[in-house]
GUKEPA-76198 format. One line per 4 residues: number of its first residue (from 1); for each residue x, y, z of C-alpha. Coordinates in Angstrom, 3 decimals, always signed. Each point is the difference from the previous one (the first is absolute). Layout:
<rotis>
NUM	X Y Z | ...
</rotis>
This chain:
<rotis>
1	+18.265 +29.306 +20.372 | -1.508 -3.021 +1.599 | +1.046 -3.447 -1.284 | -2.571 -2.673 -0.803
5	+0.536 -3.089 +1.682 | +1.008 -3.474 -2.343 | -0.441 -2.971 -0.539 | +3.082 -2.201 -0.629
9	+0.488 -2.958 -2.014 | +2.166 -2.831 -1.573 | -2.100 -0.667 -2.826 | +0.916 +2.314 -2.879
13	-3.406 -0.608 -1.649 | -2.242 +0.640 +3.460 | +0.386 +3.751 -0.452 | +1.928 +3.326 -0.576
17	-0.602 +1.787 +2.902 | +2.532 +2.724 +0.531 | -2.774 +2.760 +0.456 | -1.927 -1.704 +2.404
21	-3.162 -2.385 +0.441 | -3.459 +0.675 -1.429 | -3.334 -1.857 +1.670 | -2.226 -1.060 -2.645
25	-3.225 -0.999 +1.499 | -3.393 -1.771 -1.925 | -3.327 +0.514 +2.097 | -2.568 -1.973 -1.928
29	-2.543 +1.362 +2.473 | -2.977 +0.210 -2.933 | -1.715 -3.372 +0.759 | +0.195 +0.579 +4.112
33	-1.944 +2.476 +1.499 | +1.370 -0.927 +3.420 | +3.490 +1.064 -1.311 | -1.015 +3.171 -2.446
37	-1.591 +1.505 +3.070 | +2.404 -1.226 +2.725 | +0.125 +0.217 +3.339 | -3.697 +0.825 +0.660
41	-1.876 +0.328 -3.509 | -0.008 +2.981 +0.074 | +2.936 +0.863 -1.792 | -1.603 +1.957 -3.738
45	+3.501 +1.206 -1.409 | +2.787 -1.635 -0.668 | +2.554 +2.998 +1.766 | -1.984 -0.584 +3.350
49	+0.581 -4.010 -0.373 | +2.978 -1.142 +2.993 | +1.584 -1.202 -3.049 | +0.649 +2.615 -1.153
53	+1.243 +1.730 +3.015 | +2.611 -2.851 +0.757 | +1.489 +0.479 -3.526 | +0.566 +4.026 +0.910
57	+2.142 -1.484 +2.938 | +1.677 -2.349 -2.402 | +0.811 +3.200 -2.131 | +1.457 +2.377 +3.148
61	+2.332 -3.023 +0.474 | +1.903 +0.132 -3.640 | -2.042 -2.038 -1.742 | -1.869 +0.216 -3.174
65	-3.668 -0.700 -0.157 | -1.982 -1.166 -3.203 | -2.836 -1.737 +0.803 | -3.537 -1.209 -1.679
69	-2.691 +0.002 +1.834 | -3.532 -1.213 -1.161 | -3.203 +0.387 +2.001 | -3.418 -0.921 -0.087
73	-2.358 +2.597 -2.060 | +2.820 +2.059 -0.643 | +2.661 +0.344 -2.803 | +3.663 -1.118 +0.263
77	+2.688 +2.409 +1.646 | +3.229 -0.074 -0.262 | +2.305 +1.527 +2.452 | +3.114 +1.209 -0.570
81	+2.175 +1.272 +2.783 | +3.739 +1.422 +0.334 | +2.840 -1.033 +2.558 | +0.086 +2.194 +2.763
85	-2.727 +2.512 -1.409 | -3.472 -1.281 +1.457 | -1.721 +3.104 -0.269 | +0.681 -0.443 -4.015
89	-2.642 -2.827 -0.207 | -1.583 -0.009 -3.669 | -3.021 -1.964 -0.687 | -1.627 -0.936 -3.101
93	-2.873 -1.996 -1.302 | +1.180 -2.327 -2.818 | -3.856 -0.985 -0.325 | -0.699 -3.510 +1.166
97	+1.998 -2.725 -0.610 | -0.126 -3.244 -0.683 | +1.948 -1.590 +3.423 | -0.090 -3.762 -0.853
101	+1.834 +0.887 -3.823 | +4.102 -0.700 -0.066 | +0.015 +3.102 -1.739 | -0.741 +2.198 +2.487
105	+2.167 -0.901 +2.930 | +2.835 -0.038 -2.505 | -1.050 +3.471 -1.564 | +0.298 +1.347 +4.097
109	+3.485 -1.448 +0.305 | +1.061 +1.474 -3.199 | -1.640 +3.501 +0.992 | +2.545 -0.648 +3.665
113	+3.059 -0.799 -2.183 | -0.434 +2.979 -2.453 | -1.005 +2.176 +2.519 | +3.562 -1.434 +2.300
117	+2.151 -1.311 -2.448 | +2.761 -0.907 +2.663 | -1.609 -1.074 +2.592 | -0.743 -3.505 +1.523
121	-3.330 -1.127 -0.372 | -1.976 -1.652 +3.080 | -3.700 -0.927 -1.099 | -2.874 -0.461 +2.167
125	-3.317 -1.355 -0.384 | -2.742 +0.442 +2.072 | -3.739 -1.413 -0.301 | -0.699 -3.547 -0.254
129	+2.102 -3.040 -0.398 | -0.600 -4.149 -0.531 | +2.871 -1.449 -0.743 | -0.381 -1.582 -3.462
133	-2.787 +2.078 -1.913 | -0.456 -1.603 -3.554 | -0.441 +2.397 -2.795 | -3.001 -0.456 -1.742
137	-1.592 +0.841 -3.214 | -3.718 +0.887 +1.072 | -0.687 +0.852 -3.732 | +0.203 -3.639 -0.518
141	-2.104 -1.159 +3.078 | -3.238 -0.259 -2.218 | -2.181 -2.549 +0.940 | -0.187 -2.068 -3.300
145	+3.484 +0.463 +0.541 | +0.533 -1.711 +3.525 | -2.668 -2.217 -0.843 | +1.409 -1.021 -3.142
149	-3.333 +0.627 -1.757 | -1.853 -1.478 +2.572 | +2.276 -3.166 +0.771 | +0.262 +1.025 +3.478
153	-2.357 +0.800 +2.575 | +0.811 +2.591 +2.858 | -2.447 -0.568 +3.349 | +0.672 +3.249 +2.556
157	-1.483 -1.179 +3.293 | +1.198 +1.762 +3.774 | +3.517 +0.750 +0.162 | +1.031 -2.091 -2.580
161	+0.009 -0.843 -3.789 | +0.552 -3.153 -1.414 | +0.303 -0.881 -3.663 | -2.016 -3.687 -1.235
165	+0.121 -1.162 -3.363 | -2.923 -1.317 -2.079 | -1.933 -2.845 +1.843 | +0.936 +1.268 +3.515
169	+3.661 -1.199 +0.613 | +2.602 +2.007 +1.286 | +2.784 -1.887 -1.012 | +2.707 +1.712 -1.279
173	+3.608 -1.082 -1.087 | +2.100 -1.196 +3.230 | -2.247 +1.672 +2.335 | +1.310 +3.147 -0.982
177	-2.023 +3.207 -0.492 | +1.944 +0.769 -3.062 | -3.001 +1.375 -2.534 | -0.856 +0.691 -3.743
181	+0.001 +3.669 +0.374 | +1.460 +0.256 +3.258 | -3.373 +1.402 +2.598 | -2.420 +2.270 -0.485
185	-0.014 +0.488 +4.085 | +2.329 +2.610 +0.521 | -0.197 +3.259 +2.686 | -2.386 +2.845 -0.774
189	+1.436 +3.098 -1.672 | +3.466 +0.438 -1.113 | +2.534 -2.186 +1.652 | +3.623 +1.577 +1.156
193	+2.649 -0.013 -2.302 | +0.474 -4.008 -0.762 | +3.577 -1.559 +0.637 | +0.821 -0.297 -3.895
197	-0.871 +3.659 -0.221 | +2.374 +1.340 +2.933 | +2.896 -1.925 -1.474 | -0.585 +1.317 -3.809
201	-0.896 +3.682 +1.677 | +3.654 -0.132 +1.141 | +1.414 -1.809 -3.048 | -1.606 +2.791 -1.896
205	+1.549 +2.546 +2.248 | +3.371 -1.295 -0.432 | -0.288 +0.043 -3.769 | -0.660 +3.608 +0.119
209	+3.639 +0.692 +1.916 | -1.690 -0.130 +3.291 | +2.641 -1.100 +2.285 | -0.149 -3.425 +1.561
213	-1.972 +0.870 +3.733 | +1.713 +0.359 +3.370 | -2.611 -1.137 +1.882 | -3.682 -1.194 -0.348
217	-2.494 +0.217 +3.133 | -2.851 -2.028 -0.095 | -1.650 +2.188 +2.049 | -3.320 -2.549 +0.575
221	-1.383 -3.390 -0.054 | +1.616 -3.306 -0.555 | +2.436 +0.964 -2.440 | +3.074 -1.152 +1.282
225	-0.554 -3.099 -1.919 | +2.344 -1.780 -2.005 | -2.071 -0.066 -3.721 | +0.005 +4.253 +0.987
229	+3.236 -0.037 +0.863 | +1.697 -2.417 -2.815 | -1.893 +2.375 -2.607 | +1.361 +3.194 +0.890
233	+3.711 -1.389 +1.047 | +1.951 +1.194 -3.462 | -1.639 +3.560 +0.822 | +1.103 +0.950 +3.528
237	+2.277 -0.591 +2.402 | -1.388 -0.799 +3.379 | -4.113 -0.035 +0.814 | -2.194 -0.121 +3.324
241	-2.690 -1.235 +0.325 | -2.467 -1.914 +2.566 | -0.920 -3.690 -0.359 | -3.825 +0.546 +1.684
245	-2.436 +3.306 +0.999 | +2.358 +3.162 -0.440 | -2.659 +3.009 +2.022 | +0.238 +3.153 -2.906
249	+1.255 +2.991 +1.989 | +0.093 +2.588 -2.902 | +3.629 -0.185 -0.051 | +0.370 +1.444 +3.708
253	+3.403 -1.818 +0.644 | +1.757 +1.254 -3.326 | +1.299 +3.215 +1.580 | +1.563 -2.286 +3.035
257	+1.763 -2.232 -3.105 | +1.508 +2.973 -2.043 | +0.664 +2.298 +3.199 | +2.269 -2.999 +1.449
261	+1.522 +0.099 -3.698 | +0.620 +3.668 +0.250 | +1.691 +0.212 +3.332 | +2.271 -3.184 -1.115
265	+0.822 +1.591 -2.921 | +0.139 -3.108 -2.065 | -1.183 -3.501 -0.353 | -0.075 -3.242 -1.490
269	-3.223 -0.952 -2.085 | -0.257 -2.871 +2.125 | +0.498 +2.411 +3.381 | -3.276 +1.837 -0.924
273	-1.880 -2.661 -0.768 | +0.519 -1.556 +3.157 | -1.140 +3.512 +1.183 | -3.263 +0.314 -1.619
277	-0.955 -3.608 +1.829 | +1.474 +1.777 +3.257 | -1.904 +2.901 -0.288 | -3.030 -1.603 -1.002
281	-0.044 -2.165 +2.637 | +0.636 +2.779 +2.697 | -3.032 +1.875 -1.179 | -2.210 -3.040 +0.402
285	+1.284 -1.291 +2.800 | +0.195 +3.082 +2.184 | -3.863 -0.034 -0.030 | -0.713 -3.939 +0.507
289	-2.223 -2.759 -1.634 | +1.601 +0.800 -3.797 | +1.871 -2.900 -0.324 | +2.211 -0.747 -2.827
293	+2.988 -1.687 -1.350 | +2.793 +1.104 -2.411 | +2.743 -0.768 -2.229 | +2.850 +1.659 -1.602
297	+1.706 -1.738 -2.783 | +2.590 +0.491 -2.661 | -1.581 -0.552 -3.077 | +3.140 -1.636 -1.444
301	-0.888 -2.919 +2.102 | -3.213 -1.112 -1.832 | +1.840 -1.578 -2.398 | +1.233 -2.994 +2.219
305	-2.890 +0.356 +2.021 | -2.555 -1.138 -2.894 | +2.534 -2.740 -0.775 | -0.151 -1.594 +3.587
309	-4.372 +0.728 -0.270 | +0.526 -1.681 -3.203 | +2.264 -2.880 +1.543 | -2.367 -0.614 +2.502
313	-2.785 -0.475 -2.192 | +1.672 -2.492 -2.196 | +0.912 -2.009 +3.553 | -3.866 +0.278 +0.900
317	-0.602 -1.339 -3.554 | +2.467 -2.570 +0.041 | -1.453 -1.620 +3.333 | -3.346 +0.400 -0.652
321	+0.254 -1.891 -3.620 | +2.277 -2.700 +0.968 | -1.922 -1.272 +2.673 | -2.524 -2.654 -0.631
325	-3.363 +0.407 +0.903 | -0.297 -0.440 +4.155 | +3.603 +1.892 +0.144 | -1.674 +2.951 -2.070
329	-2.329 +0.626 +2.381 | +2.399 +0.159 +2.851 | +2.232 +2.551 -1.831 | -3.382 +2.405 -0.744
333	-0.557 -0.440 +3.578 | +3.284 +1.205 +0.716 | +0.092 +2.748 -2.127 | -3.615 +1.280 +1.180
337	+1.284 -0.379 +3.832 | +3.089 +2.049 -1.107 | -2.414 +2.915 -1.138 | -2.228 -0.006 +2.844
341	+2.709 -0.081 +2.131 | +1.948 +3.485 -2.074 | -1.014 +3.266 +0.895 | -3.151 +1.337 -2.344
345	-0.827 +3.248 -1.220 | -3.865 +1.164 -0.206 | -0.697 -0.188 -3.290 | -4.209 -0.931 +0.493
349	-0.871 +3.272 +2.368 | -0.532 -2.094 +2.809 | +2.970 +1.553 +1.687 | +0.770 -3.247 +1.660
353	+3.716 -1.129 -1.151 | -0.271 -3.603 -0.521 | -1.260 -2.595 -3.346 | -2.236 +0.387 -1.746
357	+2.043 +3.047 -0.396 | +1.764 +0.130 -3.500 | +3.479 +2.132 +0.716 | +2.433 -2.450 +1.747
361	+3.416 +1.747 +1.046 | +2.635 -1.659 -2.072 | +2.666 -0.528 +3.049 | -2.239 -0.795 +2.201
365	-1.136 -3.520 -2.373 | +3.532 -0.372 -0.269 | +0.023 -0.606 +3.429 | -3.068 -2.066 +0.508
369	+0.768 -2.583 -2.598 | +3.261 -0.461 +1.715 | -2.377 -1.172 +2.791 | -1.239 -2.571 -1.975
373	+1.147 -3.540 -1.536 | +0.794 -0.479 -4.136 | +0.923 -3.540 -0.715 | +3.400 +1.662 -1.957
377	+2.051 +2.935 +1.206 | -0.495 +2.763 -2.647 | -2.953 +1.224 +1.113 | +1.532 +1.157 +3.207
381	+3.277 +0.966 -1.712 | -2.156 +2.298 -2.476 | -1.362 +1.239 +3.233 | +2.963 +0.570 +1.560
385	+1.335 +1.786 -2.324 | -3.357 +2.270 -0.959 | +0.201 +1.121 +3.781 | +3.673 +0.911 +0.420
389	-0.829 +2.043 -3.751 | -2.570 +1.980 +2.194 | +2.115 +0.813 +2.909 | +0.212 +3.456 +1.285
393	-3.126 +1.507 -2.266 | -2.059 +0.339 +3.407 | +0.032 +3.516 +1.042 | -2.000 -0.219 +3.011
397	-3.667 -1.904 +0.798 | -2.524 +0.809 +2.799 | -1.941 -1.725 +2.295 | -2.986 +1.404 +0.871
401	-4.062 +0.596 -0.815 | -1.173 +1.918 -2.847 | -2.470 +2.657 +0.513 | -1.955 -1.016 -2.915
405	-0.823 -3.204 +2.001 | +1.262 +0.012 +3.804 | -1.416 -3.744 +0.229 | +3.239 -1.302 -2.761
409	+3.714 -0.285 +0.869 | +2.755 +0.898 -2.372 | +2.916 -1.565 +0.870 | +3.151 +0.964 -2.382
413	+2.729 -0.706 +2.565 | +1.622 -3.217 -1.309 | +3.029 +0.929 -1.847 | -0.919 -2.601 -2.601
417	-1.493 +2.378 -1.765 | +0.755 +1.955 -3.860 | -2.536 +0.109 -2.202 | -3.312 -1.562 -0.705
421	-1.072 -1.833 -3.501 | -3.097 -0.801 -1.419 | -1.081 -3.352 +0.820 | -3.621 -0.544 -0.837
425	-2.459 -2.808 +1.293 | +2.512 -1.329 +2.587 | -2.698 -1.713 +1.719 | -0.804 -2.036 -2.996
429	-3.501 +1.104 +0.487 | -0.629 +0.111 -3.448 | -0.888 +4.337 +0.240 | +2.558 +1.731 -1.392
433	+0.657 +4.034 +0.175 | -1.204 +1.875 -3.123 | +3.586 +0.519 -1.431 | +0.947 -3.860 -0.252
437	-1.160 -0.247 -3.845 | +2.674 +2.680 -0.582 | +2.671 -0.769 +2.050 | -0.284 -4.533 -1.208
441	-0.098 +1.715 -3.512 | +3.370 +0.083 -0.563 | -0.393 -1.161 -3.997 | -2.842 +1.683 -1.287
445	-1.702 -1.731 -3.193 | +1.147 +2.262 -2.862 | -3.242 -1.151 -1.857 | -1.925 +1.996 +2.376
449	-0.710 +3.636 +0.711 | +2.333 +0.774 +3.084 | -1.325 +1.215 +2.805 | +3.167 +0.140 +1.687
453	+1.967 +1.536 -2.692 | +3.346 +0.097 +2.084 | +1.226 -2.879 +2.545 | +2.788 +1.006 +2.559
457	+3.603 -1.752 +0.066 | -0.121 -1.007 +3.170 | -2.779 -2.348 -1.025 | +2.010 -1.056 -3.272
461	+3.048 -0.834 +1.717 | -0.876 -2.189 +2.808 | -2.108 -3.230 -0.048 | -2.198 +1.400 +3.364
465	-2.867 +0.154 -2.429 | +0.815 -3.579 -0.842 | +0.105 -0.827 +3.541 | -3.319 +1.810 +1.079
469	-1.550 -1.870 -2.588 | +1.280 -3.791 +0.993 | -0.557 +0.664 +3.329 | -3.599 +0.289 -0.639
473	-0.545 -2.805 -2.395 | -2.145 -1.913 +2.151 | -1.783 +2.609 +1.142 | -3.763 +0.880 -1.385
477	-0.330 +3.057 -1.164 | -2.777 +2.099 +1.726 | -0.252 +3.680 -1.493 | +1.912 +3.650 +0.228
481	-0.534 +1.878 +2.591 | -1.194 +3.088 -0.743 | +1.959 +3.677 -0.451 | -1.099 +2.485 +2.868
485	+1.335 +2.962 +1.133 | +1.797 +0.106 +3.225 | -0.174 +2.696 +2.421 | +3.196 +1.598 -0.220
489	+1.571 +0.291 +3.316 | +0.710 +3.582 +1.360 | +2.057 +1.422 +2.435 | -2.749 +0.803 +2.595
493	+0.993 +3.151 +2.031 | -3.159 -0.186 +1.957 | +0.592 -3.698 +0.679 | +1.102 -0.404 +4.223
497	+1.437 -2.906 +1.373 | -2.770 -1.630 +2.599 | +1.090 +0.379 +3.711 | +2.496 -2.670 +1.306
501	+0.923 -1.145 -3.332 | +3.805 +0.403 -1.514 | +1.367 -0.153 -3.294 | +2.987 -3.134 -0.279
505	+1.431 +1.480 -3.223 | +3.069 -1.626 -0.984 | +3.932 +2.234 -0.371 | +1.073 +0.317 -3.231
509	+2.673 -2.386 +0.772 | -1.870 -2.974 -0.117 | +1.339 -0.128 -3.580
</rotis>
């Protein structure tokens, strides 16, 4: 009889394990058509989707398979496949689903535990990703509500939308964006599964008897960000993720990741995650111009790493309040200099990585501020100490032109590099990106309907809010950029490299 291949651990809560590993994978694919009908639109049923066919290969390696898959115009499948028995693929419609709810990514994991009682648990999620995605109440984005009866006035012009009170004046408390009613601007249709609701989807999970996960694979864009990562910490053990653009390949390397598990037999959950990055990477970069960057990190980490993010803020708040007026200005200046000069992730479409972008990678400000002058020494020690917390998470980061726009460079291959964090307006332009009024709103007025019923921890327990919000006290508030849908980047098959041109992807070792 063939053995299953396992997953090892230290941590007596991570998982049981002795029966193998089961891949538990959430498609939210209902919103995209681009992904339900991946690679060439033409796909009509969700057994002909590439998806699909990667998690058979998954299967003949030892592996379990439950996975959810939404798609557009179509109801909800889930697939359930055995270790080592492809050919015993069972598919059912569980009607359509409601993707963005806790509920449901929790009711999939406990369907995978049930199903695999001792077996580890690696989860992946596919579709889109932001970083911080605020969970919102539309039922209470009414317009007498987020006008307070007419109090406020909301003026939509181009790409923007910016809030004025009665008379004409857009002033708002310390130039922050921070609301009655949070904003009324938000993306059309249904947005992924907010941050909040991951977390509480695995909290719920866990409550059930769901074994703490193995691994999590944040198997798309801009996720490996610390208020993502902080929020699901107590639930997993190690994650992956990529800090910018990560090209959706319909799972194609996952039979690479679980076949190397299979023919070692055995591995550490911190071994396969690094393999997921590996294989993701080898996919991408084996055809050329689909840059991206990666980490790998031990979730047990976060901890200490939101206490140096929330040191550093407090040394940014201490210099930029204790100096008088003329000094002020100097330390803003610094502190805009030291984003400009970090590495950006597109967060505005433009696919150009630099400010106005909104994503700033974490180590990589560590880094720059140490570039600059403080008139005391805490702000660099906070620094310091925020970039030595970060060392290591770099998997690997490329160098090269992305097909979507051959014009743009992507260059990942400093190893200052972790994991981005949302960092809104760092221009101090005044236009601020359409989740600010969430993310500043880190004290909702209980004598208000909440919009945002449910604030994450990360945001709680560190005074970066606080910063953001000095930093721009001087600074005129100008309106919220507008939600829009970006084109989600695909792995383009068709895609060839122009003649005389050569990808400069960067080894994994860069780390």
């Amino acid at each position: 009889m063939q053995q299953p291949p396992q997953l090892i651990s230290s941590d007596p809560d991570a998982h049981p394990g002795p029966e193998g590993v089961t891949l538990v994978v959430f498609a939210p694919f209902g919103e995209d058509k681009t992904l339900a009908t991946y690679p060439d639109g033409n796909t009509q049923d969700v057994m002909q989707h590439p998806l699909t066919a990667a998690l058979k290969e998954v299967a003949a390696s030892g592996v379990n398979v439950c996975a959810l898959v939404d798609r557009v115009d179509d109801e909800t499948w889930l697939i359930d496949i055995p270790a080592f028995r492809p050919e015993a693929l069972a598919c059912n419609s569980n009607w359509k689903q409601r993707m963005d709810s806790p509920r449901t990514l929790a009711g999939l994991l406990r369907h995978a535990s049930q199903h695999h009682p001792a077996t580890s648990l690696v989860l992946a999620l596919e579709g889109h990703g932001a970083g911080f995605i605020p969970e919102i109440d539309r039922n209470q984005l009414e317009a007498d509500a987020y006008t307070e009866q007419g109090r406020f006035q909301w003026h939509i012009g181009g790409s923007q939308a910016s809030p004025v009170l009665p008379m004409g004046s857009p002033v708002l408390p310390m130039g922050s964006p921070v609301l009655p009613m949070g904003s009324p601007v938000l993306p059309m249709g249904p947005l992924p599964l907010s941050t909040w609701g991951l977390g509480e989807a695995l909290r719920l999970a866990r409550q059930a008897g769901v074994p703490r996960l193995a691994a999590i694979h944040f198997d798309n864009c801009f996720n490996m960000a610390v208020e993502v990562l902080h929020t699901v910490a107590p639930y997993a053990e190690v994650a992956t993720g990529y800090m910018n653009y990560n090209f959706f390949t319909a799972g194609a390397p996952y039979p690479e990741v679980f076949r190397q598990l299979a023919s070692q037999g055995s591995a550490t959950p911190a071994q396969l995650g690094q393999w997921f990055a590996d294989a993701n990477h080898a996919v991408l970069a084996a055809k050329g111009n689909h840059p991206t960057t990666a980490g790998v990190v031990m979730l047990s980490r976060m901890q200490h790493i939101s206490e140096c993010v929330d040191e550093l803020a407090d040394a940014l708040l201490q210099a930029l309040r204790s100096a008088d007026a003329g000094s002020r200005t100097d330390v803003v200046h610094a502190i805009r200099r030291a984003i400009i000069v970090a590495q950006q992730y597109d967060s505005n479409g433009s696919m150009r990585l630099e400010t106005p972008d909104e994503l700033t990678d974490l180590a990589s400000l560590a880094q720059a501020l140490l570039r600059q002058q403080f008139a005391t020494p805490r702000v660099h020690a906070a620094a310091t100490a925020l970039r030595d917390a970060l060392t290591g998470i770099k998997r690997y980061g490329d160098d090269d032109s992305p097909w979507t726009d051959p014009t743009a460079r992507w260059n990942f291959s400093s190893p200052a590099l972790a994991m981005n964090i949302f960092l809104p307006d760092p221009l101090l332009l005044g236009l601020w990106d359409w989740r600010s009024p969430y993310y500043l709103d880190v004290n909702p007025d209980s004598s208000r309907p909440s919009v945002q019923p449910q604030v994450i921890e990360f945001l709680k327990a560190t005074d970066w809010v606080e910063f953001i919000v000095e930093y721009h006290r001087e600074a005129r508030f100008a309106g919220l950029l507008s939600a829009r849908r970006r084109a989600f980047p695909v792995f383009n098959a068709r895609y060839q490299r122009p003649a005389g041109t050569a990808s400069a992807g960067a080894p994994a070792e860069d780390a």
